[in-house]
C-alpha angles and dihedrals in degrees: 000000000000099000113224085190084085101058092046084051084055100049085054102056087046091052091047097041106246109150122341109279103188087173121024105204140339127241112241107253139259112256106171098101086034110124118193106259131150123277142186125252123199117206134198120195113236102209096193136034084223123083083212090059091233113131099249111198120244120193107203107025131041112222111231107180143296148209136230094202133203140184130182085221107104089218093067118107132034087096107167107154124047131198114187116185129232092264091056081232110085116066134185117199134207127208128186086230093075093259137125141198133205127194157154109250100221114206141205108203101317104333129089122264126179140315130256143185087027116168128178135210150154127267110255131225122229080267093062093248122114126268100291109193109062083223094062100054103063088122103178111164138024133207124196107221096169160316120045125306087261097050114023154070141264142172125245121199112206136193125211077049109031111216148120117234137183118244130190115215132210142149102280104019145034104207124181114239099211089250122120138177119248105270115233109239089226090067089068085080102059113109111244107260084042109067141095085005096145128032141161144154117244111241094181141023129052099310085046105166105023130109118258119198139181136189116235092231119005114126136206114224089274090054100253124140126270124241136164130201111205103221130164088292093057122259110346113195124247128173135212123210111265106230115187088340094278105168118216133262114174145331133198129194131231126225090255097055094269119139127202109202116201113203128179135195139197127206122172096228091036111041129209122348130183134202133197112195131185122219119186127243100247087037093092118088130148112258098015127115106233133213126206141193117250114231101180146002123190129172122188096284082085137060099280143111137184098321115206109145125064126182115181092207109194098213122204095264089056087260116146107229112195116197124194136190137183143235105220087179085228085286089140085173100067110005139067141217091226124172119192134180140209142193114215107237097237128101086221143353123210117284128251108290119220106260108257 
């Protein structure tokens, strides 16, 4: 969701005099004579995952690095759902303007770098032309269902419209196929900026293999979030504890079942929050109210933004590697494309178990 939240943030700062806003915000741009060509991303190393610079202790991630990125194109920013390959090198990008990036993740040491070979498109209809109606292009979330990033396929969950699409993918172009997944009727009821916010494919557990969704903000009658699982029958409803009201962003899913759920939350006198939480494989059942361990909670006095998009990356040692990105709603004043990166804090975490 492009959270207006931020440009009124903005406004006020202007009207009580912090810092010197000579724009406020910036509109989302006009895609709809955009064709996919290559552009150049800047990136600047974030050190510490403290503003302050201190090394603040973590205990169940170690924090490897992070970017603040920029790009001259005017379609760069608003990235809200993130894919990053097997190798922790290739990415794919999403942004709610109905854009995507692709790129190579550069390193130094361990820590992330810069990006290179990025190029940048539109989403294309069924026509080959890109997404016409601005309400239709609010793309806010991407599941990989197979192949590689430059012959394959993926899901992509959108608000305005609520709905989930197929995509092919391939090096210069992301085209819709015409095909869709079966909408819960419980999703009707999602207000319009708070939809398909979060969405992943199971590699592992016993729904290995099926999309998994959740709204950003759609409660059951004890105020706990909404998700839904797509099995044989069609989408069964599930639910997650709702901890602070945090709403959720994005989750992404690990080769043995388990999902990491990124949830964010906006307060006027605290800022921006955001929240990783881990759910375990066998955890999911239709029906049932889940509960999840958190990994991680950060406020602004740390390195982050308004984090929207979440890739859970199985490197070659056995290692979890867990990749964020942020919306800055185009708001180049106050906000910030930042990407960061963690290590879980386990030597290992259980292997891929056979589908039931």
């Amino acid at each position: 969701m492009a959270l207006i939240f931020f440009r009124r943030f903005a406004v006020a700062i202007a009207v009580i005099g912090i810092g010197a806003c000579p724009a406020l915000a910036d509109e989302k741009p006009d895609i709809s004579s955009l064709k996919s060509a290559p552009i150049t991303v800047a990136a600047q190393p974030i050190a510490t995952f403290s503003r302050s610079g201190g090394n603040r202790p973590l205990a169940k991630l170690k924090f490897l690095g992070g970017l603040v990125l920029t790009s001259p194109s005017p379609y760069f920013g608003g990235w809200s759902g993130l894919l990053l390959a097997d190798d922790g090198k290739s990415l794919l990008a999403l942004s709610d303007t109905g854009v995507w990036m692709t790129g190579n993740l550069t390193y130094a040491g361990t820590s992330p770098s810069g990006i290179t070979n990025a190029r940048l498109g539109p989403l294309l209809e069924k026509s080959g032309r890109p997404i016409r109606r601005r309400h239709d292009r609010d793309s806010e979330s991407i599941a990989f269902e197979g192949g590689t990033f430059q012959n394959g396929t993926a899901l992509i969950g959108f608000e305005g419209r609520h709905r989930i699409e197929r995509f092919r993918l391939d090096p210069k172009d992301i085209q819709a196929t015409g095909a869709a997944l079966k909408i819960p009727a419980a999703a009707k009821h999602m207000d319009q900026n708070k939809g398909f916010e979060a969405l992943t494919i199971l590699k592992g557990g016993p729904y290995k293999g099926r999309p998994i969704a959740f709204s950003e903000r759609l409660y059951d009658p004890a105020r706990n979030h909404t998700g839904w699982v797509w099995t044989k029958a069609g989408p069964q409803t599930f639910h997650l504890k709702n901890i602070g009201d945090f709403d959720i962003t994005d989750v992404a899913s690990l080769d043995d079942g388990t999902i990491f759920v990124l949830e964010r939350r906006f307060r006027w006198l605290e800022g921006v929050k955001m929240r990783l939480v881990r759910v375990a494989p066998d955890a999911i059942v239709p029906g049932r109210t889940i509960d999840g361990e958190t990994l991680i909670e950060a406020d602004m006095a740390d390195n982050i933004d308004n984090m929207e998009g979440l890739a859970a990356t199985r490197l070659k040692s056995g290692g979890v590697l867990l990749t964020m990105i942020s919306d800055d709603n185009f708001n180049h004043v106050i906000q910030r494309t930042v990407l960061l990166q963690f290590l879980l804090k386990e030597s290992r975490q259980a292997k891929a178990r056979l589908p039931n």
